[in-house]
N, C-alpha and C positions, 0 to 999 in steps of 0.2 A: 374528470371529463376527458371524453377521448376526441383525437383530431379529425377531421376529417379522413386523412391517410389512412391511420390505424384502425377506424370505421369503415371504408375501401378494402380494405386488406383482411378483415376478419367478416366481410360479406361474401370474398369468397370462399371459402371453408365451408365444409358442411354443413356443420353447426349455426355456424353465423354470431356464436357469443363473442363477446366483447374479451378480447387479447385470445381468442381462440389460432391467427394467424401464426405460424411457425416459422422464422426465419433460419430456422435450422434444417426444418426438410423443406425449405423452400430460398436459400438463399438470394436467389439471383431473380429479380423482378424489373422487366418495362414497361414504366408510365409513361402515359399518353397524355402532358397536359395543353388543349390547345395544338400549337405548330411544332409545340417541343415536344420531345424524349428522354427520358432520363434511364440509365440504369442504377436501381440501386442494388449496391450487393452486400451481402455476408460473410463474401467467399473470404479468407484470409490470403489465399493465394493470387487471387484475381486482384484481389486490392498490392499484394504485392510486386507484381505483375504490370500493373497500371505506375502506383506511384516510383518505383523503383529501375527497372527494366527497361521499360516504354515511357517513359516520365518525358521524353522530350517530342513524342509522339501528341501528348495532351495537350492542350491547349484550356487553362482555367480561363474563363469568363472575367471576371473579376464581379461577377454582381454582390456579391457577401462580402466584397473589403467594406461596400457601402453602406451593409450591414453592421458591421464588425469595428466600423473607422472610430464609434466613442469609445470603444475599450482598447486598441490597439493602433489607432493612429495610421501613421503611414507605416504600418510592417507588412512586409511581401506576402506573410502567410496566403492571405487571401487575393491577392492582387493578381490581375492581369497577367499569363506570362509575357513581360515584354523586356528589353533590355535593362531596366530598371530592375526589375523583378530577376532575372537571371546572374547582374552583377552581386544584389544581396543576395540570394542563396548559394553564389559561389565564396561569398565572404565569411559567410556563415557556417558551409558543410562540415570542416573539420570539427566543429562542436557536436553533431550531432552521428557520433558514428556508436554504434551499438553497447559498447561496454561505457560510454557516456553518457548516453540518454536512458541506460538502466541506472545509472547512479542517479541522473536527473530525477525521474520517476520516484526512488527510496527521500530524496530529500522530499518531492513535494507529495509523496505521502507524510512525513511528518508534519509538515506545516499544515496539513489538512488537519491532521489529525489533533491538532493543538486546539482549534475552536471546535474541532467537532467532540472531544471532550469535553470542554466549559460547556455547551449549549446542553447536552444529557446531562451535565449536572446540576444545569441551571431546570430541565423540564424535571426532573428528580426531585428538586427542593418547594418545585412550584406546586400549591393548592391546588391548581389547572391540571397540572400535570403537562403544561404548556412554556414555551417561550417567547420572546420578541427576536425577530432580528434581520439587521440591517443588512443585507446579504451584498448588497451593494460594496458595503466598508467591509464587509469582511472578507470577500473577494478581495478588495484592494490590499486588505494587510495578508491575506495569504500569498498573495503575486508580489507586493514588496520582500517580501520577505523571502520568500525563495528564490527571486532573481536575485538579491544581494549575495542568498548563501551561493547561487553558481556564479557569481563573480566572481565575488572575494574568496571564494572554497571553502568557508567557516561560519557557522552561524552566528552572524555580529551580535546577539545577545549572549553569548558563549566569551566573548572578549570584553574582559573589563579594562575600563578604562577611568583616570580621576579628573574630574572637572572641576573649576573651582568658582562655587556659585556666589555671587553676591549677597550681603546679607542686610539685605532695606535696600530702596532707592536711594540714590547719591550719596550711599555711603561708602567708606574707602575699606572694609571689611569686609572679607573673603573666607570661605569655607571651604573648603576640598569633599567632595560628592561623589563618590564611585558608583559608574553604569555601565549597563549594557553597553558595548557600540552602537549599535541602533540605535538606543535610546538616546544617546548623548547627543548625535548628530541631529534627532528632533528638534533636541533642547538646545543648542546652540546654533541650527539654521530656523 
């Protein structure tokens, strides 16, 4: 199904088919919606330009933290520039300088690519040729897991560790259990 927007956007084109719209020979487009303006762009430069250079020229709205608040709480990304918003992203910038956020990037394409494996293999074995999935939780365990690996710098399923598991209720007999870090920390908080 297409959005409105992208139905707008392939009405003006020749053609008028459905993804006929080119944001490549047409990067840079103003919408009119109502009292507002928007530019939205393509440009790789102009976006550089905007976030980088000029970045203190902007002013974000904040209307999308409010969107954004059940997946990411109170984090600046989308928030208001306001004092609040200016003390965390100066607390934060040293993390995000170029030869870091290309490392960032290499990890969370792994972690991506961990369920997106299982899922092809699970539509592969299925009669359907289909899957289920809970996109919800797997978002979450993608996002746990790759903010752990840029914490801690190592993927905690990478680091074993031995715990030593109970063996019955109220009994005084103990096992020794080797896990993941990750995993161990489930199973002990």
């Amino acid at each position: 199904m297409q959005t409105l927007f992208t139905y707008l956007m392939d009405q003006s084109t020749e053609s008028k088919a459905v993804n006929s719209f080119d944001c490549g020979e047409h990067p840079n487009v103003l919408v009119k919606t109502g009292l507002d303006i928007s530019l939205l762009t393509a440009d790789p430069s102009i976006i550089q330009d905007m976030l980088v250079t000029k970045n203190a020229l902007i002013d974000k709205t904040g209307i999308f933290e409010g969107i954004f608040k059940n997946f990411y709480l109170n984090a600046f990304v989308f928030s208001k520039n306001d004092e609040r918003w200016k003390a965390k992203r100066k607390a934060t910038a040293h993390a995000f300088y170029k030869d870091k956020t290309v490392h960032m990037l290499d990890v969370l394409k792994m972690y991506i690519k961990r369920p997106q494996d299982k899922w092809l293999a699970e539509i592969e074995a299925s009669p359907t040729a289909s899957t289920k999935i809970d996109i919800g939780k797997e978002f979450l365990y993608i996002f746990q897991k790759f903010f752990l690996h840029i914490v801690f710098g190592a993927d905690l399923d990478s680091l074993l560790v031995k715990i030593m598991e109970q063996q019955g209720e109220g009994t005084s007999i103990f096992k020794a259990k080797e896990l993941g870090l990750s995993e161990a920390i489930e199973e002990t908080f």
